[in-house]
C-alpha positions in Angstrom: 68.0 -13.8 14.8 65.8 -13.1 12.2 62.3 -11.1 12.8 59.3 -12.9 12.4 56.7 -11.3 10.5 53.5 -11.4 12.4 51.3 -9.3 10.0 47.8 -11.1 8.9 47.3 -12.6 5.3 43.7 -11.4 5.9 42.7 -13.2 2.8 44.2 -16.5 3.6 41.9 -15.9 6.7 39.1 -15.5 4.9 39.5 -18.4 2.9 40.6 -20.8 5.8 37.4 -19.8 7.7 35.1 -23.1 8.0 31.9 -21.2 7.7 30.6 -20.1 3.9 30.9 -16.2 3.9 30.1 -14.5 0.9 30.2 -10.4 0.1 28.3 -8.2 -1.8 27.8 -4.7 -2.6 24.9 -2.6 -2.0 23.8 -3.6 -5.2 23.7 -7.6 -4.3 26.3 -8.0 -6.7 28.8 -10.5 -5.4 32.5 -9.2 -5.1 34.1 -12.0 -2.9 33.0 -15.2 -1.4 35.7 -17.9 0.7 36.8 -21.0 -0.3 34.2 -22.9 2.5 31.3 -21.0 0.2 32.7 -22.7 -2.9 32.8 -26.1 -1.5 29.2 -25.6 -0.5 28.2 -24.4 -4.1 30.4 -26.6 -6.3 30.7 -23.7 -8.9 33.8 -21.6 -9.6 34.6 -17.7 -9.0 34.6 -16.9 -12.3 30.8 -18.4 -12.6 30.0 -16.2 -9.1 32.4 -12.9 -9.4 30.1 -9.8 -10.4 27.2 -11.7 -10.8 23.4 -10.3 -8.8 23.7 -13.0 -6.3 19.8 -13.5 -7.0 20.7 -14.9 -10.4 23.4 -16.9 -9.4 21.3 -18.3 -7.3 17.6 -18.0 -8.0 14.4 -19.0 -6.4 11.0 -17.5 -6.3 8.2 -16.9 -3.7 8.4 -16.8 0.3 12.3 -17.6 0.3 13.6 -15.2 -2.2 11.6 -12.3 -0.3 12.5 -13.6 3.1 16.2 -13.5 2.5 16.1 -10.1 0.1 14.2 -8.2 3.0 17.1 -9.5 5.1 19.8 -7.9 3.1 17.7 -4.5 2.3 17.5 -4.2 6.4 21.0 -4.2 7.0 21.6 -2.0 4.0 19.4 0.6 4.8 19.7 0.6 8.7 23.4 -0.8 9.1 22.4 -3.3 11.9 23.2 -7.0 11.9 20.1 -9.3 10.7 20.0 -13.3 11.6 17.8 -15.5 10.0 17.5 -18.8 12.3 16.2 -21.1 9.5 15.2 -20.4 5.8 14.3 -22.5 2.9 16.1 -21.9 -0.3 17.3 -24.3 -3.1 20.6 -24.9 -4.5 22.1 -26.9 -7.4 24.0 -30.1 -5.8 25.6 -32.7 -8.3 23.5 -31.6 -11.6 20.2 -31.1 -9.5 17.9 -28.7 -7.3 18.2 -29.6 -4.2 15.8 -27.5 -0.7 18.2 -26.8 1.7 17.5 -25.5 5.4 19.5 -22.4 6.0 21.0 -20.3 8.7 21.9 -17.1 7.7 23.6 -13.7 8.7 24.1 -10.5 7.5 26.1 -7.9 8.7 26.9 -4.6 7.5 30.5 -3.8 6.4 31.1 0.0 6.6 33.4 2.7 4.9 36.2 5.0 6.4 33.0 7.4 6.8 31.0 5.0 8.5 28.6 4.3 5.4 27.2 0.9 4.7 29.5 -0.2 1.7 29.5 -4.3 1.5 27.6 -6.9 3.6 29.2 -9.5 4.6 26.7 -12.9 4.4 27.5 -16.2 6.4 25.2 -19.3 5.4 25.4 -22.6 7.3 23.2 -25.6 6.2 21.4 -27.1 8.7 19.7 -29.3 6.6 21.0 -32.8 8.7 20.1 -30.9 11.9 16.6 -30.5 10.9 16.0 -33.6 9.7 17.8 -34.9 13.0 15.5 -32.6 14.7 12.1 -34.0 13.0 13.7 -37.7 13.8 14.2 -37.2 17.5 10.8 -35.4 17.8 9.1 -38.8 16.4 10.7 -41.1 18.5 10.4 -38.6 21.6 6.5 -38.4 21.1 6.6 -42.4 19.8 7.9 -42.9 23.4 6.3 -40.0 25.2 9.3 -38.7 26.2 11.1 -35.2 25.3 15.0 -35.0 25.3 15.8 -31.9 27.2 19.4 -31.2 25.6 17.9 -32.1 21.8 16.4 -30.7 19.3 13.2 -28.9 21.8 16.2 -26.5 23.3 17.1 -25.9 19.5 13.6 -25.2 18.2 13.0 -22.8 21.4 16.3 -20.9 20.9 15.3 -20.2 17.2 12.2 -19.0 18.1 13.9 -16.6 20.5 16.4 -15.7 17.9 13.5 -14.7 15.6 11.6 -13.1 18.2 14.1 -11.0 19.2 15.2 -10.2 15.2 11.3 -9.2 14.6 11.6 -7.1 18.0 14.7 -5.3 16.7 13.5 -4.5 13.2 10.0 -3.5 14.7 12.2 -0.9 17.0 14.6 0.3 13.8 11.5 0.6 11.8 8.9 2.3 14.2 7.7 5.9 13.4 8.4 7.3 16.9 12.2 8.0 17.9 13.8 5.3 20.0 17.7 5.7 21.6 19.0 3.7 24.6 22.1 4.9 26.3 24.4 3.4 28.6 26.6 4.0 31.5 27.3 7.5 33.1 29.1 8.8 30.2 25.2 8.3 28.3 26.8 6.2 25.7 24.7 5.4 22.2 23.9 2.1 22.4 21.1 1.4 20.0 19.6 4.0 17.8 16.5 3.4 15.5 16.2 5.2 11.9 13.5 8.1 13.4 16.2 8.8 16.0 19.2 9.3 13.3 16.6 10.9 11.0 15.8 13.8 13.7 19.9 14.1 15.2 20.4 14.5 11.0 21.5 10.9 9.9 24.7 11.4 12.0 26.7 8.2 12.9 25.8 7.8 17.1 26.7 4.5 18.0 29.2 4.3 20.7 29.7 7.9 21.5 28.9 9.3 24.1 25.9 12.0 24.3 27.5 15.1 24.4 30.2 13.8 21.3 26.9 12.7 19.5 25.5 15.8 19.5 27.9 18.7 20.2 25.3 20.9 20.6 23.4 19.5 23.3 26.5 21.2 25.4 24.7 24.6 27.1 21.4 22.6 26.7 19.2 21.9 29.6 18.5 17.6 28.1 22.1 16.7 28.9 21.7 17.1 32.5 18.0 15.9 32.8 19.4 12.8 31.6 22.7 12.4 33.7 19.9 13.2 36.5 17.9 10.5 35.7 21.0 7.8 35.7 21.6 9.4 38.7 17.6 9.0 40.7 16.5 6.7 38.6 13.1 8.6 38.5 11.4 8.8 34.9 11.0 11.7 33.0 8.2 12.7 30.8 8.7 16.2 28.6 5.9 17.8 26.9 6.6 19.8 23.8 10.6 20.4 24.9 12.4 23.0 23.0 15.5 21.3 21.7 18.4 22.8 19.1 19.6 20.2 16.9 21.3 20.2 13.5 19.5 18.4 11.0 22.4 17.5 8.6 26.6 17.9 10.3 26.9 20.9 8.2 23.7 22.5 8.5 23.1 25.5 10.9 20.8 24.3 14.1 17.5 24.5 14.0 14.9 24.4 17.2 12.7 21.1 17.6 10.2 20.4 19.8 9.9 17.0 21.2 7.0 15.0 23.5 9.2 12.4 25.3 9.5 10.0 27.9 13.4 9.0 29.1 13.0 5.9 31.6 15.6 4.3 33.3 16.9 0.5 32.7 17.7 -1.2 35.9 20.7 -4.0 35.9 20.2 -7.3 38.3 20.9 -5.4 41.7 18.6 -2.7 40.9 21.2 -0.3 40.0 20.6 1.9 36.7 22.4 1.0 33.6 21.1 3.0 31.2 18.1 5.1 29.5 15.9 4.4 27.3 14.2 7.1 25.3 11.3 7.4 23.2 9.5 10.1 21.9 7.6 12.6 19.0 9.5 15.4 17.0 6.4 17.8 17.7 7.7 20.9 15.8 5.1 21.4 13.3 2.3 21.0 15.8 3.8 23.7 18.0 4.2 25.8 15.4 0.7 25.9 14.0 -0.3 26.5 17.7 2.2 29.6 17.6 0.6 30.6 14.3 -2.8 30.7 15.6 -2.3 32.0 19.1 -0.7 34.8 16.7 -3.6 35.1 14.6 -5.5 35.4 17.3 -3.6 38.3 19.2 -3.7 39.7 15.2 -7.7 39.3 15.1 -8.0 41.2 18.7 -6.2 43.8 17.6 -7.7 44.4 14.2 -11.2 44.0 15.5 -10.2 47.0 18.2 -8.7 49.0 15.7 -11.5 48.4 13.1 -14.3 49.0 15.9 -12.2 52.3 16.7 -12.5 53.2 12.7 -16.1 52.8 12.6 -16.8 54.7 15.7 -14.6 57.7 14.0 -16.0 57.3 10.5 -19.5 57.5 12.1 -18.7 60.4 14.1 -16.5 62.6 11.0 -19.5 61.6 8.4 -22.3 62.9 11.1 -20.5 66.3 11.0 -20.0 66.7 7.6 -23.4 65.4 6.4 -26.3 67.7 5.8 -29.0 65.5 6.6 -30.1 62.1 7.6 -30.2 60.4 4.2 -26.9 62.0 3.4 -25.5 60.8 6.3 -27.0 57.1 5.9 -25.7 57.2 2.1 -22.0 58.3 2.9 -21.9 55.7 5.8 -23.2 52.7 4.5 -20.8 52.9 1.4 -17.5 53.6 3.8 -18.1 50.7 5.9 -19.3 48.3 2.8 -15.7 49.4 1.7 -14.0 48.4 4.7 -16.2 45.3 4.3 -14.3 44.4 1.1 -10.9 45.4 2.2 -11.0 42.8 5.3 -12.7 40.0 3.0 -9.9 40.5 0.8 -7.1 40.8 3.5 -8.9 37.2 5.0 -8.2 35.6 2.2 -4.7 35.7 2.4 -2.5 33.6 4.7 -0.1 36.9 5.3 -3.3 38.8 6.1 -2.5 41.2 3.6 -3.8 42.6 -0.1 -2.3 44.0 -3.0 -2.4 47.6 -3.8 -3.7 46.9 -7.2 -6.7 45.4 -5.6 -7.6 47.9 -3.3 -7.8 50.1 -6.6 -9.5 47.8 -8.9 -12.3 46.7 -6.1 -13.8 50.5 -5.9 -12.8 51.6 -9.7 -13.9 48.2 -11.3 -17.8 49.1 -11.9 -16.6 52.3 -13.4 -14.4 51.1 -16.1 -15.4 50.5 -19.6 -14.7 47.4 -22.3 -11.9 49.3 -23.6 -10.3 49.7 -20.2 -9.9 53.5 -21.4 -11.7 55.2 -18.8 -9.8 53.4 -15.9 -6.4 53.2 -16.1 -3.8 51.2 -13.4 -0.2 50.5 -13.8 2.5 49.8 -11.2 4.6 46.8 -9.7 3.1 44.5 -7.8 3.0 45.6 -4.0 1.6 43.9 -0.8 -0.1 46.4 2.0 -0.4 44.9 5.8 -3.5 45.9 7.8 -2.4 48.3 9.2 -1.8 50.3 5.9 -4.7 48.6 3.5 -7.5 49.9 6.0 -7.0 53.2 6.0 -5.6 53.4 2.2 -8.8 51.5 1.1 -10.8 54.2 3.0 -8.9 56.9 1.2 -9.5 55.5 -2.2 -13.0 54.8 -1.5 -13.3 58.6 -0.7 -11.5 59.3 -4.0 -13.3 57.3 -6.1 -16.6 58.9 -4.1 -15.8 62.0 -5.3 -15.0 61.5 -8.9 -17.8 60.2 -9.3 -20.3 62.7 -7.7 -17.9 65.2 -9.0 -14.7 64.5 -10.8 -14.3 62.8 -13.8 -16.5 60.1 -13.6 -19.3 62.4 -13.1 -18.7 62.5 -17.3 -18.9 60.0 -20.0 -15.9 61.1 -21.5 -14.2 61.5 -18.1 -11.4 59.0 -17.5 -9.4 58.3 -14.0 -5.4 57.0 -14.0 -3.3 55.8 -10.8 0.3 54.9 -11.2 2.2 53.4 -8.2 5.7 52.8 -7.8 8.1 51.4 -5.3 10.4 54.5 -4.1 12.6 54.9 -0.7 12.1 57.1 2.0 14.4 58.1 4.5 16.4 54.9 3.7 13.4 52.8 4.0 10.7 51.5 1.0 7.6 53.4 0.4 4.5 53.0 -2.0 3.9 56.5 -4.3 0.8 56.8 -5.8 -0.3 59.4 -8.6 -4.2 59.6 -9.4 -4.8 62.2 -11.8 -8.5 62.7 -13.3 -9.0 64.2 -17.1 -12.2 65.3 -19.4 -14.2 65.6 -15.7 -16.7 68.9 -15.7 -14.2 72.1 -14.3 -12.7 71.7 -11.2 -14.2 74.5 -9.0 -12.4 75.1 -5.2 -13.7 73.2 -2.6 -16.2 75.2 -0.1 -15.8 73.0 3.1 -13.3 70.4 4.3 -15.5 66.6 4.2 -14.4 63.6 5.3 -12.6 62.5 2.6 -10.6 65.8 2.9 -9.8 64.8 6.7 -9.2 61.5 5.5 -6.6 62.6 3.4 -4.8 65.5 5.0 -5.2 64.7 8.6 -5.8 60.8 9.5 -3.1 59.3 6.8 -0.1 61.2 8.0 -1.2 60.7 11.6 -1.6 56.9 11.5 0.6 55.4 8.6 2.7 58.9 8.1 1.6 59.4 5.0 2.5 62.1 2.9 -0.2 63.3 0.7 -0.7 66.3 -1.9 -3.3 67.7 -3.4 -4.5 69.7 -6.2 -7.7 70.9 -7.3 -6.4 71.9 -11.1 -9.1 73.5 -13.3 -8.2 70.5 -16.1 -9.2 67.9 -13.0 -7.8 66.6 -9.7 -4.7 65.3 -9.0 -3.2 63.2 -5.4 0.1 62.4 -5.0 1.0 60.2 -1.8 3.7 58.7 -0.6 3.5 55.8 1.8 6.0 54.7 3.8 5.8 50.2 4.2 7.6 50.0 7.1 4.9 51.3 9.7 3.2 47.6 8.4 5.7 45.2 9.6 
């Protein structure tokens, strides 16, 4: 006995089908349509093959966009699309002829699970229409309605297409949408916001936990098996969720305002979940910024009120007299002034090095930039190390100008600044050197720019600082460790 081979001619079932199907790619372009499409067009493959099936068969206006919208929906969201009844003309026996369509489209996908082809049924229900519009006249002529005719037809249509606009209105809407069924939490309908935030990942018809993988450890998983379990709704308020954005990505946190409510079958049982919901990340996380810079504002306004109350007390004691004591304050606060408006300005809360030098040497330089003189890389300084640095050049530039080089025409200041490490970790060095200043004489009592230097620096950002009063002019060198900013 010989055995019967039951394998499918696949093709030969396509083309026995009694309903036109046609296929196209992604593109529109036609790639294979079944002998029941033919008979309805009259034309040959070869005329149809390859062809944009808008220019094999073109119309214009309502139709055209009604039945292109259709196809551009179930390529770009991979869900079936039915259109009850559209208009669209067709060449029968040498002339344009409007026909009365019903159309579907569904997506036909690739061993990854992309949309490749979509696969296009079109029945003509032309006769049925017309049949339709007949009955209705002699129904109303006779004021009577035929309860199996064509009113049942024109209500199921208009269910049809109420429940199509429904569906596209869930796939399309800007808030995340996912119902799941059974205990297992099966996908069962996912709109585009949903795959967009679990990372465009294919869903439908696994469960939760093969979905997403990393919802295992999670606390969701078992807030929703919960809530299949009570039947009580949940609503979540800025939920801290790990997700990964892309299936090769590394996962990220989310934050998510949601509400998961039960569905509830005939007998009251629950059958599923439905969820919908906001990805709130970047609200949260402007919230975390500003509670920071909040905490960061306390804390600088403490240390800066702490400054001023020791600035005030170190320039009582080492000023000779009221006015001198008014003079030497006012300018050390207006330069802690300038270094805060400058750090403000700055979303990192921090200023450049090179600023801090060029805002108290600026008015002292000259149209040849001779007599100032800055070079380095550039180099960022948190608050913590930009106050009390911009105190210490303020006190440098004080002095050279009362008594160092700028106290001179001729006199000329240069600060070079590098990036160097220190016990493994970066530091800023600076070198200020003064030339052509009046003689260097020693100095006769330590002020508060001499504290400044020598005591408060290497007690609050470890500085290390050098000095020497050379008879050809002053010279600093300071090393800074970054680290004490972060």
């Amino acid at each position: 006995m010989v055995k019967q081979d039951t394998r499918l001619d696949f093709e030969a079932v396509f083309n026995s089908l009694p309903t036109p199907f046609l296929v196209v790619d992604r593109d529109f372009n036609i790639v294979a349509l079944n002998q029941a499409f033919l008979d309805t067009t009259v034309l040959s493959p070869d005329a149809l093959i390859g062809i944009n099936i808008f220019t094999a068969f073109p119309a214009a206006g309502e139709s055209r966009h009604i039945l292109q919208d259709s196809l551009e929906r179930v390529r770009n969201t991979g869900v079936v699309d039915v259109l009850p009844s559209v208009s669209y003309a067709v060449a029968v026996n040498g002339r344009t002829e409007e026909r009365i369509w019903c159309c579907t489209h569904a997506p036909v996908r690739d061993k990854n699970g992309q949309v490749a082809f979509l696969l296009k049924s079109a029945q003509d229900i032309s006769e049925l229409q017309s049949s339709k519009g007949l009955a209705g006249l002699d129904s109303e002529a006779a004021g009577e309605t035929d309860p199996q005719g064509g009113n049942i037809q024109v209500l199921n249509q208009t269910l049809l297409a109420t429940v199509q606009q429904l569906g596209r209105l869930v796939m399309q809407a800007p808030s995340f949408m996912c119902v799941l069924r059974g205990p297992n939490l099966v996908f069962e309908l996912v709109n585009i916001a949903f795959s967009m935030l679990a990372g465009g990942r294919d869903l439908i018809g696994k469960t939760l936990r093969e979905g997403l993988p990393e919802s295992e450890g999670q606390d969701y998983p078992r807030l929703l098996e919960n809530i299949f379990k009570t039947g009580e709704v949940h609503v979540g308020r800025k939920t801290r969720i790990l997700l990964r954005d892309a299936p090769d990505c590394e996962i990220e946190e989310h934050y998510i305002d949601f509400v998961a409510q039960p569905i509830m079958g005939a007998n009251g049982e629950v059958t599923g979940i439905f969820i919908e919901g906001n990805d709130v990340t970047d609200h949260v996380r402007t919230e975390q910024r500003q509670a920071l810079l909040i905490r960061e504002l306390h804390h600088r306004v403490r240390n800066t009120l702490a400054m001023v109350q020791g600035v005030m007390t170190t320039t009582a004691k080492t000023s000779a007299n009221i006015e001198e004591f008014q003079d030497a304050f006012s300018g050390r606060i207006a330069s802690l002034a300038r270094t805060h408006a400058v750090m403000t300005e700055q979303p990192q809360q921090s200023v450049s090095f090179q600023r801090l030098l060029a805002q108290e040497l600026g008015p002292y330089s000259d149209n040849q930039g001779l007599r100032i003189r800055l070079s380095g890389p550039a180099i960022d300084l948190p608050s913590q190390i930009a106050l009390p640095l911009g105190m210490a050049v303020h006190e440098l530039t004080t002095n050279a100008v009362r008594h160092g080089a700028l106290a001179t025409a001729e006199g000329r200041v240069e600060v070079g600044w590098s990036l160097i490490k220190k016990d493994g970790e970066p530091a800023l060095l600076c070198e200020w050197n003064e030339f052509a200043g009046p003689p260097v004489t020693p100095r006769c009592r330590d002020g508060f720019g001499s504290m400044l230097l020598e005591r408060v620096l290497p007690q609050q950002i470890q500085a290390e600082v050098k000095v020497d009063f050379a008879p050809a002019g002053f010279r600093l060198r300071m090393a800074v460790p970054l680290q004490n900013g972060r």
